[in-house]
Biopython code that builds the backbone (N, CA, C, O; Angstrom):
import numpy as np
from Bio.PDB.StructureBuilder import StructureBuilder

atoms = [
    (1, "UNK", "N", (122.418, 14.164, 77.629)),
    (1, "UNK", "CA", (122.550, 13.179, 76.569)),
    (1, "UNK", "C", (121.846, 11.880, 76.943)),
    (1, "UNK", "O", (121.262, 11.164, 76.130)),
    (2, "UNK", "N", (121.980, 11.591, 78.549)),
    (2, "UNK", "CA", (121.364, 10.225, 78.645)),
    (2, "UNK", "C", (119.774, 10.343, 78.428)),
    (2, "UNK", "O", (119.089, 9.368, 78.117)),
    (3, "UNK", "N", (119.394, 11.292, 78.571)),
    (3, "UNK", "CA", (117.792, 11.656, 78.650)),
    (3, "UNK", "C", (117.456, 11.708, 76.991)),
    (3, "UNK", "O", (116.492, 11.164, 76.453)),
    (4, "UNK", "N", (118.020, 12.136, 76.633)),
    (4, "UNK", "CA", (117.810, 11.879, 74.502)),
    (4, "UNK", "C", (117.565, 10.607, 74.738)),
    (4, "UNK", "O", (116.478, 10.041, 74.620)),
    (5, "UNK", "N", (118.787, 10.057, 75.142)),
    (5, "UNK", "CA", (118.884, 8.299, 74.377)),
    (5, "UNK", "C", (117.851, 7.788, 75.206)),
    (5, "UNK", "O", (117.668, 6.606, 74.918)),
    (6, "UNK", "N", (117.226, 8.109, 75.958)),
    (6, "UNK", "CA", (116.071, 7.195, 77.241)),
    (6, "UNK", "C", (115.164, 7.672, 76.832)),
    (6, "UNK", "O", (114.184, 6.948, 77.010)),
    (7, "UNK", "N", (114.848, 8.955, 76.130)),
    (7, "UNK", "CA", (113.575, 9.122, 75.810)),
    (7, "UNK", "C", (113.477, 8.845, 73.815)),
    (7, "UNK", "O", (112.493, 8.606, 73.114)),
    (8, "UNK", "N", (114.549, 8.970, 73.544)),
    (8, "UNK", "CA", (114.463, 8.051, 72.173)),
    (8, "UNK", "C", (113.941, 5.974, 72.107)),
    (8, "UNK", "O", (113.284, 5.099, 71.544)),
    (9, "UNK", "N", (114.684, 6.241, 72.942)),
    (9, "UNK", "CA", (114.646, 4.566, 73.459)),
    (9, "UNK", "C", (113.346, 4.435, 73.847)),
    (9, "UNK", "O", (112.820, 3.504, 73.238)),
    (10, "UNK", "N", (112.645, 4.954, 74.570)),
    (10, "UNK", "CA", (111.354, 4.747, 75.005)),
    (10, "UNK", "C", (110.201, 5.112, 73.773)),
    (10, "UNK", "O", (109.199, 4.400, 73.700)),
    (11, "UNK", "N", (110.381, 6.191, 72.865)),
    (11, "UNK", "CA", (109.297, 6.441, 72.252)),
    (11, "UNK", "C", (109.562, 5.229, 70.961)),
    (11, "UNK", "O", (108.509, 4.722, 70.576)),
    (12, "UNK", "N", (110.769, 4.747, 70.302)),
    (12, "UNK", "CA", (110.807, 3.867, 69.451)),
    (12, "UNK", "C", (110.427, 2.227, 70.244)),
    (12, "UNK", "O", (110.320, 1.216, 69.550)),
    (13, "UNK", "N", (110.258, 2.201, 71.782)),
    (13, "UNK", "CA", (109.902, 0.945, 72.331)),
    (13, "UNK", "C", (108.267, 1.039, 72.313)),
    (13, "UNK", "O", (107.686, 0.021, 72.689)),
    (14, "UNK", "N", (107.382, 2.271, 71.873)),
    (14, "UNK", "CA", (106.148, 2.125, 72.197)),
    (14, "UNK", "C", (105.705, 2.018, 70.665)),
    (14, "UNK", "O", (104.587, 1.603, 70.362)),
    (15, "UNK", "N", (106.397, 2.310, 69.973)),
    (15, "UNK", "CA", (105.336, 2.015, 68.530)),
    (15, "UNK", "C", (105.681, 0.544, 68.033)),
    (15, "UNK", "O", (105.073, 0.075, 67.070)),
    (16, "UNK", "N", (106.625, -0.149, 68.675)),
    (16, "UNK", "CA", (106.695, -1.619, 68.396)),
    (16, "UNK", "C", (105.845, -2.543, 69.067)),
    (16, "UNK", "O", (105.760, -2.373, 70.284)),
    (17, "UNK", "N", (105.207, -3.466, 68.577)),
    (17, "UNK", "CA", (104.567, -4.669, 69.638)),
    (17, "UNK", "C", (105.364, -5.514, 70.425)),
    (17, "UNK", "O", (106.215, -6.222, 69.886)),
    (18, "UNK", "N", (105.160, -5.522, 71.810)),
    (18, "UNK", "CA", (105.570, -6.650, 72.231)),
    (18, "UNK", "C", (106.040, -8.014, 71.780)),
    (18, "UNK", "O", (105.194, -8.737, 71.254)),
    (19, "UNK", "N", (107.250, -8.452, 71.914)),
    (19, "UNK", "CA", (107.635, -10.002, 71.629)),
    (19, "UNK", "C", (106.703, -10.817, 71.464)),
    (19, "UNK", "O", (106.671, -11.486, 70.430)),
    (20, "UNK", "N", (105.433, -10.989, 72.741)),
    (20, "UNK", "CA", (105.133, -12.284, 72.625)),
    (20, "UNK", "C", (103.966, -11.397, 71.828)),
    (20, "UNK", "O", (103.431, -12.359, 71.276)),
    (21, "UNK", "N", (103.351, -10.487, 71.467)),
    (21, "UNK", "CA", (102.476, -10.038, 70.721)),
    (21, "UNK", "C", (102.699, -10.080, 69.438)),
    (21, "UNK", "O", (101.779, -9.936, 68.632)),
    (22, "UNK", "N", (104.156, -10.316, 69.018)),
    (22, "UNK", "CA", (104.356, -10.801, 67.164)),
    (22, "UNK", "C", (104.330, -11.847, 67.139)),
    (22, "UNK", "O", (104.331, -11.965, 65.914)),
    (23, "UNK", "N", (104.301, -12.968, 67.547)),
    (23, "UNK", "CA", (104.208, -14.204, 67.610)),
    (23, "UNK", "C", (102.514, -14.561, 67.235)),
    (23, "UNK", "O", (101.662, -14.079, 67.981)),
    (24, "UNK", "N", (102.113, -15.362, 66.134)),
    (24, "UNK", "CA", (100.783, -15.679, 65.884)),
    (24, "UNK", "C", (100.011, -16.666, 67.307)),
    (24, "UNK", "O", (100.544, -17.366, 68.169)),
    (25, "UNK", "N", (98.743, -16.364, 67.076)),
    (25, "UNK", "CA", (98.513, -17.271, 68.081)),
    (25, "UNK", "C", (98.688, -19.172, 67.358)),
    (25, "UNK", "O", (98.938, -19.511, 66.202)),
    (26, "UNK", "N", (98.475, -19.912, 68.401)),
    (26, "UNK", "CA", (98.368, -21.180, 67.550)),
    (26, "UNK", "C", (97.312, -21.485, 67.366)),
    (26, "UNK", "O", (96.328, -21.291, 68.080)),
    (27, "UNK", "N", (97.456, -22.427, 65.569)),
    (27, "UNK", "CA", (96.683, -22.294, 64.685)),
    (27, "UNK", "C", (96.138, -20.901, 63.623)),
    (27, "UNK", "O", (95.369, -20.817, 62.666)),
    (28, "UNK", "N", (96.722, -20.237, 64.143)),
    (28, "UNK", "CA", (96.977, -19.252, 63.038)),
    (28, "UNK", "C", (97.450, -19.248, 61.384)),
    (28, "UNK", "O", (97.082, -19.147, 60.214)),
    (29, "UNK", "N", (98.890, -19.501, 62.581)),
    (29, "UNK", "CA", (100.086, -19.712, 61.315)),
    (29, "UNK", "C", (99.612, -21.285, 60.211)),
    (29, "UNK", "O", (99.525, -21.210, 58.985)),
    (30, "UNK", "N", (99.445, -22.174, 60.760)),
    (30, "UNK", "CA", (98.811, -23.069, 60.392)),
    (30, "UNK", "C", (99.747, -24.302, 59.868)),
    (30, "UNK", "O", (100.842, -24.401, 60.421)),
    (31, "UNK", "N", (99.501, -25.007, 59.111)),
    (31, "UNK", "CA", (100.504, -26.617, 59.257)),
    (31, "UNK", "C", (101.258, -26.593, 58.292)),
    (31, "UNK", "O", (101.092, -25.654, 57.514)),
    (32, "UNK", "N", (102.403, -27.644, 57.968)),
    (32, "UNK", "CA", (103.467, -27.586, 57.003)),
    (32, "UNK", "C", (102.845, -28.743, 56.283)),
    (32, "UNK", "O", (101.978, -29.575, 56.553)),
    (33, "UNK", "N", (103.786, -28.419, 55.048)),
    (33, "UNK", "CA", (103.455, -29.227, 53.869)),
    (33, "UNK", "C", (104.372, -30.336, 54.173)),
    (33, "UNK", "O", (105.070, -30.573, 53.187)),
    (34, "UNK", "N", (104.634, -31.117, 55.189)),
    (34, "UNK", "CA", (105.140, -32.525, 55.637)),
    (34, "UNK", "C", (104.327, -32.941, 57.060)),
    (34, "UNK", "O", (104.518, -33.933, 57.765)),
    (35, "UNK", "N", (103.181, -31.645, 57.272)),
    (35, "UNK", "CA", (102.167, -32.196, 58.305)),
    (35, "UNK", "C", (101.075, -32.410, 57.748)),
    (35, "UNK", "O", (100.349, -33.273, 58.241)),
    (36, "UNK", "N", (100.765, -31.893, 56.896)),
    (36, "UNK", "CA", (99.439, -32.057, 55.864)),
    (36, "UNK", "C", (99.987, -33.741, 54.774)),
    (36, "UNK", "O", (99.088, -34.324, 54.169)),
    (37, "UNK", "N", (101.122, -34.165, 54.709)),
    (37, "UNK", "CA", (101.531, -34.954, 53.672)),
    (37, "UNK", "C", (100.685, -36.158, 54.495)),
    (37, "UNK", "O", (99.807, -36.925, 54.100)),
    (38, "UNK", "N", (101.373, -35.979, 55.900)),
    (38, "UNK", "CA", (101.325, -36.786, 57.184)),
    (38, "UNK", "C", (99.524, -37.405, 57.410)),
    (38, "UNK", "O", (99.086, -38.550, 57.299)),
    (39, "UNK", "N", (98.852, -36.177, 57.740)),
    (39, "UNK", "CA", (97.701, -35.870, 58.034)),
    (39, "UNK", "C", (96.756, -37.358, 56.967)),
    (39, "UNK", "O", (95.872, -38.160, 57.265)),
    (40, "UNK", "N", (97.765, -37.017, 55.363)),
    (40, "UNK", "CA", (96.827, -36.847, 54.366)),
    (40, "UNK", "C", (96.868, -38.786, 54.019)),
    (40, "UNK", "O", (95.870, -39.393, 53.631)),
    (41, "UNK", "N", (98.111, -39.394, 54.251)),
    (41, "UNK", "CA", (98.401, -40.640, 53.978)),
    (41, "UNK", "C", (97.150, -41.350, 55.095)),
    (41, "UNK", "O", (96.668, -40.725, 56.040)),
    (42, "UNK", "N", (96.745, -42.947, 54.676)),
    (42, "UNK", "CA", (96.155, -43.464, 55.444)),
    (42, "UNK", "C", (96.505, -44.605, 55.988)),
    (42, "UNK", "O", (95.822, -45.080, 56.896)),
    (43, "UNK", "N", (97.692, -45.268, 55.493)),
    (43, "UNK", "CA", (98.901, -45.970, 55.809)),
    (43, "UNK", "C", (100.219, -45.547, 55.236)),
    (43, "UNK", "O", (100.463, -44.892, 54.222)),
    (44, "UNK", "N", (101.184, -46.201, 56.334)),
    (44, "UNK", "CA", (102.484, -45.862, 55.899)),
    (44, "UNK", "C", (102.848, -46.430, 54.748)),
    (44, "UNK", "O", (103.859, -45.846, 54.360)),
    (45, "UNK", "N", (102.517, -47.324, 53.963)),
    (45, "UNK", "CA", (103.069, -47.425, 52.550)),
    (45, "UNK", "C", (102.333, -46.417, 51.388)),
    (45, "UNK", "O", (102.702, -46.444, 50.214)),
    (46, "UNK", "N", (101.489, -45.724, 51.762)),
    (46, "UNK", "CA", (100.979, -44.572, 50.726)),
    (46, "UNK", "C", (102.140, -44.026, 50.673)),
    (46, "UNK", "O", (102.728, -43.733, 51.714)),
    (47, "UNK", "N", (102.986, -43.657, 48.740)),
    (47, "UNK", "CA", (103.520, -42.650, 48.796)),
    (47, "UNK", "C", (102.965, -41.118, 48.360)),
    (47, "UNK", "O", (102.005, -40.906, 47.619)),
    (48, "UNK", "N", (103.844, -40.070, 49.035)),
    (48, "UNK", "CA", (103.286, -38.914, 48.892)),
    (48, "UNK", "C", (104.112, -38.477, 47.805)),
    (48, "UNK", "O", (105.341, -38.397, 47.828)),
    (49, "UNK", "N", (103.090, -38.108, 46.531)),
    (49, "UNK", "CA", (103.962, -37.302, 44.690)),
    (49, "UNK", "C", (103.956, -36.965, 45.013)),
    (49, "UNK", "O", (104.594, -37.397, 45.972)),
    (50, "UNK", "N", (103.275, -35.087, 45.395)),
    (50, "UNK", "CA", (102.825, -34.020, 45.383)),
    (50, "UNK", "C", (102.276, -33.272, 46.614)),
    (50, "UNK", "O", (101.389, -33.804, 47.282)),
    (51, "UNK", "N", (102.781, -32.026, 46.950)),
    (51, "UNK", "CA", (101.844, -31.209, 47.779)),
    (51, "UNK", "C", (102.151, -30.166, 47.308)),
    (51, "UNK", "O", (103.279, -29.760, 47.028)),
    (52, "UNK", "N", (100.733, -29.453, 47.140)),
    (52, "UNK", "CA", (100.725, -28.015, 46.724)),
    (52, "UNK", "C", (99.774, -27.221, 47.517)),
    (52, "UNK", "O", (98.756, -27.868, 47.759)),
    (53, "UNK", "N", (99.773, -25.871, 48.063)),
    (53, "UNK", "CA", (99.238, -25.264, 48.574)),
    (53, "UNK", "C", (97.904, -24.381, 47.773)),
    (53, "UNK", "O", (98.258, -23.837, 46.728)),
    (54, "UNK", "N", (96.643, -24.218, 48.103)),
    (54, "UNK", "CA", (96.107, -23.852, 46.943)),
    (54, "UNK", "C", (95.022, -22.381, 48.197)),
    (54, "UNK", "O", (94.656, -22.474, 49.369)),
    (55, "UNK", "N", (94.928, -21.678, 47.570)),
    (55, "UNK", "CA", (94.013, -20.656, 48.276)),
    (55, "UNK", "C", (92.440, -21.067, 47.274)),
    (55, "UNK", "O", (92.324, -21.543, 46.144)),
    (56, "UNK", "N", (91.436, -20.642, 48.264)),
    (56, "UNK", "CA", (90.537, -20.952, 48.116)),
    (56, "UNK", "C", (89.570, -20.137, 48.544)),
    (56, "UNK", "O", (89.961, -19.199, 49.238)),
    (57, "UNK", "N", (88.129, -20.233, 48.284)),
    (57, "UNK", "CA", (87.033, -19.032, 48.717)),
    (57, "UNK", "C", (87.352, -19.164, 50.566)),
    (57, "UNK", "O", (87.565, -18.219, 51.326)),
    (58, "UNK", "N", (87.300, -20.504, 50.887)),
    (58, "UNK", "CA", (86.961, -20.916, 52.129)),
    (58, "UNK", "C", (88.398, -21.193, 53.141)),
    (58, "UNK", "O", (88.455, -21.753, 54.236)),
    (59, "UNK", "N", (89.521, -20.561, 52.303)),
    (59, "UNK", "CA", (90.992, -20.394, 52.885)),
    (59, "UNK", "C", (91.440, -21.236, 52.492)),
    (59, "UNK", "O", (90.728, -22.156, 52.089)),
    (60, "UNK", "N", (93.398, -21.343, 52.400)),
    (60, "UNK", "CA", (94.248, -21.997, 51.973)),
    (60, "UNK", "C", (94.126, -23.818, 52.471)),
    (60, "UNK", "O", (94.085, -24.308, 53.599)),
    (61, "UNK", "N", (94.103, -24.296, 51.484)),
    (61, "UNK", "CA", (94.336, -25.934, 51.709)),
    (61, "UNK", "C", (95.517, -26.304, 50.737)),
    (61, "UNK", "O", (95.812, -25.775, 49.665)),
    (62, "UNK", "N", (95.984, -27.126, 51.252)),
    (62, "UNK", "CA", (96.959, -28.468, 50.886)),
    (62, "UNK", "C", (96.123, -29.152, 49.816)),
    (62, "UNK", "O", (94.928, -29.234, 50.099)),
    (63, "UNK", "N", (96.332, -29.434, 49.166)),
    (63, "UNK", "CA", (96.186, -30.817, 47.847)),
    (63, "UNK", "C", (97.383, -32.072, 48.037)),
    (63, "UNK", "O", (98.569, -31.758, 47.936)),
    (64, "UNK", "N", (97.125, -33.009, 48.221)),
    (64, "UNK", "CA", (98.354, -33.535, 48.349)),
    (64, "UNK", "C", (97.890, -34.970, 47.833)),
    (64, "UNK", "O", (96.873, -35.510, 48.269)),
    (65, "UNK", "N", (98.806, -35.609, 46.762)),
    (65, "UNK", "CA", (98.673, -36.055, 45.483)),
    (65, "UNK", "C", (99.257, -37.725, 46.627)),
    (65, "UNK", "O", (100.013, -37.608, 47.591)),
    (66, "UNK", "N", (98.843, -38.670, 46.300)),
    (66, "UNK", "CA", (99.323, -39.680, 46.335)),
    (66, "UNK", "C", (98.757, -41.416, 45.956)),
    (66, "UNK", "O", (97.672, -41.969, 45.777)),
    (67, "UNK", "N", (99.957, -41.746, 45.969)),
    (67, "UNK", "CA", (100.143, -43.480, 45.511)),
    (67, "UNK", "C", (99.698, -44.229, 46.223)),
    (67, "UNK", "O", (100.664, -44.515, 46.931)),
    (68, "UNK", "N", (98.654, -44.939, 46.660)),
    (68, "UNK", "CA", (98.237, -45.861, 47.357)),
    (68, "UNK", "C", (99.047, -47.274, 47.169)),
    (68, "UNK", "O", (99.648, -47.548, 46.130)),
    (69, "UNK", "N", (98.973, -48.256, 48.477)),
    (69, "UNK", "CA", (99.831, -49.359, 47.652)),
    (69, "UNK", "C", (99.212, -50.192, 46.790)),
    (69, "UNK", "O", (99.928, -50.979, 46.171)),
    (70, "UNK", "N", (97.967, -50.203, 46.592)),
    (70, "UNK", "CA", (97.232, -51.092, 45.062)),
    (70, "UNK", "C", (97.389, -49.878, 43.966)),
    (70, "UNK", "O", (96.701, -49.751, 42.954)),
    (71, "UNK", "N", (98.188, -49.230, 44.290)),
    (71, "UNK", "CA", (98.225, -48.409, 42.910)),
    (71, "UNK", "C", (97.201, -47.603, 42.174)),
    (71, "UNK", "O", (96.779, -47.709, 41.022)),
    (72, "UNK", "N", (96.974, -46.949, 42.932)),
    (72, "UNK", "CA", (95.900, -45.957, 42.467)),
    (72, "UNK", "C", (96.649, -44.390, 43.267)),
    (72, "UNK", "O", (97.374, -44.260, 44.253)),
    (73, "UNK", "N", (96.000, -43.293, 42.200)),
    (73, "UNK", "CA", (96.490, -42.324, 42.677)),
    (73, "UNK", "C", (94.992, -41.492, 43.203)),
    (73, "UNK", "O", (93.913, -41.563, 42.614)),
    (74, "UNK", "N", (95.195, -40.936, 44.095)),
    (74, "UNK", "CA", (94.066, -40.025, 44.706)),
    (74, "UNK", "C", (95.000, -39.037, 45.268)),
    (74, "UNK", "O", (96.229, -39.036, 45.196)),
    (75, "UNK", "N", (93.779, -37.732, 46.154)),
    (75, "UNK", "CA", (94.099, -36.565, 45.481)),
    (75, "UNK", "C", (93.750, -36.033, 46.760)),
    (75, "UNK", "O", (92.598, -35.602, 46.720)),
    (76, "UNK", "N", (94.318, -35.884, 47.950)),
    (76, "UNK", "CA", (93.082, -35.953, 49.542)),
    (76, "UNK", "C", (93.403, -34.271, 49.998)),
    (76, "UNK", "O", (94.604, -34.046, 50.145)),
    (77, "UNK", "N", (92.832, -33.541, 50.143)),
    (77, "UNK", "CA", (92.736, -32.173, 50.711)),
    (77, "UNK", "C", (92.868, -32.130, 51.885)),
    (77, "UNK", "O", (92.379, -32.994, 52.613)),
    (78, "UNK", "N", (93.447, -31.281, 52.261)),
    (78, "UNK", "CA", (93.620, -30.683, 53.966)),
    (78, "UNK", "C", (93.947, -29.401, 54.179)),
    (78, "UNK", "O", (94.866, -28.822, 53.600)),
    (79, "UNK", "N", (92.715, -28.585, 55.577)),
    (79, "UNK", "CA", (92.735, -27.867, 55.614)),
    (79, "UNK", "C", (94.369, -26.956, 55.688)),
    (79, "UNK", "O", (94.949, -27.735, 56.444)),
    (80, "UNK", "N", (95.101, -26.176, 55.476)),
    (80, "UNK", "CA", (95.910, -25.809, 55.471)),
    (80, "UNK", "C", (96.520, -24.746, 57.006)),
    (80, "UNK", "O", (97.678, -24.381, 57.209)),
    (81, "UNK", "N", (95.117, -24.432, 57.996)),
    (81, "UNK", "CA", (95.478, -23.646, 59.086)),
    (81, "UNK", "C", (94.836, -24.910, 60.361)),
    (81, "UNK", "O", (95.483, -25.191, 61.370)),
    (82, "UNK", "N", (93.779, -25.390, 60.099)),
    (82, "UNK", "CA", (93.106, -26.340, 61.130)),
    (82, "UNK", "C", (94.336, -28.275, 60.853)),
    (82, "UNK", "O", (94.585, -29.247, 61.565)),
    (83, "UNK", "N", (94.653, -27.885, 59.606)),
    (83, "UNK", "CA", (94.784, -29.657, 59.663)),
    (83, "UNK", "C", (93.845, -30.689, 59.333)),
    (83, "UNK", "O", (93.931, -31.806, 58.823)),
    (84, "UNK", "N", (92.915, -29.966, 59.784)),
    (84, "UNK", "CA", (91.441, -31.323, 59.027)),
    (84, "UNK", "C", (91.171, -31.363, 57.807)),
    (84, "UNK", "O", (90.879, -30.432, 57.056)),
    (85, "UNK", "N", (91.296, -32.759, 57.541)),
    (85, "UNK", "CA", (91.214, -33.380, 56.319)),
    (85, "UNK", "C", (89.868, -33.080, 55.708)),
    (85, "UNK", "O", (88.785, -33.456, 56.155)),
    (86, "UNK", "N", (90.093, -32.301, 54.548)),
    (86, "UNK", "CA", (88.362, -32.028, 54.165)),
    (86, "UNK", "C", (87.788, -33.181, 53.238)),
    (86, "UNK", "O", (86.926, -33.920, 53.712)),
    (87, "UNK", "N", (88.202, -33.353, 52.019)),
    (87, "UNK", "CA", (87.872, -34.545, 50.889)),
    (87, "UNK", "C", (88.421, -35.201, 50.365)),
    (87, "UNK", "O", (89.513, -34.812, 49.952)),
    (88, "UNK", "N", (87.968, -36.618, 50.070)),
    (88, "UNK", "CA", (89.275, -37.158, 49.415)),
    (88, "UNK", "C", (88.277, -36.900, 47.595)),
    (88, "UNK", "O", (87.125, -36.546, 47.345)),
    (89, "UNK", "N", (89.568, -37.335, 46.623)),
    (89, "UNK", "CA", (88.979, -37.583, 45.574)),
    (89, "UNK", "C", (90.008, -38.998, 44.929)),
    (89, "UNK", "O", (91.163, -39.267, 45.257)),
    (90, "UNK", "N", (89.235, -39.632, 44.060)),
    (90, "UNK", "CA", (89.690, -40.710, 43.310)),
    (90, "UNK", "C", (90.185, -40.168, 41.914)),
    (90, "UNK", "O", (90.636, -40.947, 41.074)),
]
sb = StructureBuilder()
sb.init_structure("model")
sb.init_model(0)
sb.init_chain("A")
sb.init_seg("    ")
for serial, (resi, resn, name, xyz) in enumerate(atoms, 1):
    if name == "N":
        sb.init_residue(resn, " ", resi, " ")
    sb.init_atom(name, np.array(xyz, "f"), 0.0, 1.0, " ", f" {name:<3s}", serial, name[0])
structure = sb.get_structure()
């Protein structure tokens, strides 16, 4: 009986990946929508409306909508796996 359960145990331990092998590498997984908000402000009195995640030809980016303090709203992109800020728009 112990030889079932040791050789059950062993053949269901080889078709699984390793622990640290399910784990993405970093930058994979890529940034949160309160690191991209972060990323995206250019002073601390910018408020942040909006973040939305958007897929794209060239991979997922952040849009993230905000209030400047002279009151204007712009519209600043960030990459969504790197973090780098790609464009702003007015």
């Amino acid at each position: 009986m112990r030889i079932v359960v040791f050789t059950l145990l062993l053949v269901i331990g080889m078709g699984s990946d390793p622990l640290w092998a399910s784990a993405e590498a970093p930058g994979q997984k890529g940034i949160s929508r309160q690191e991209a908000a972060q990323i995206a402000k250019r002073s601390p009195e910018d408020q942040v409306l909006k973040v939305e995640k958007q897929d794209t030809s060239n991979g997922p980016v952040y849009r993230v909508k905000l209030l400047g303090n002279n009151g204007r709203v712009r519209s600043v992109y960030v990459d969504a796996l790197s973090g780098q800020l790609l464009r702003n728009h007015k």
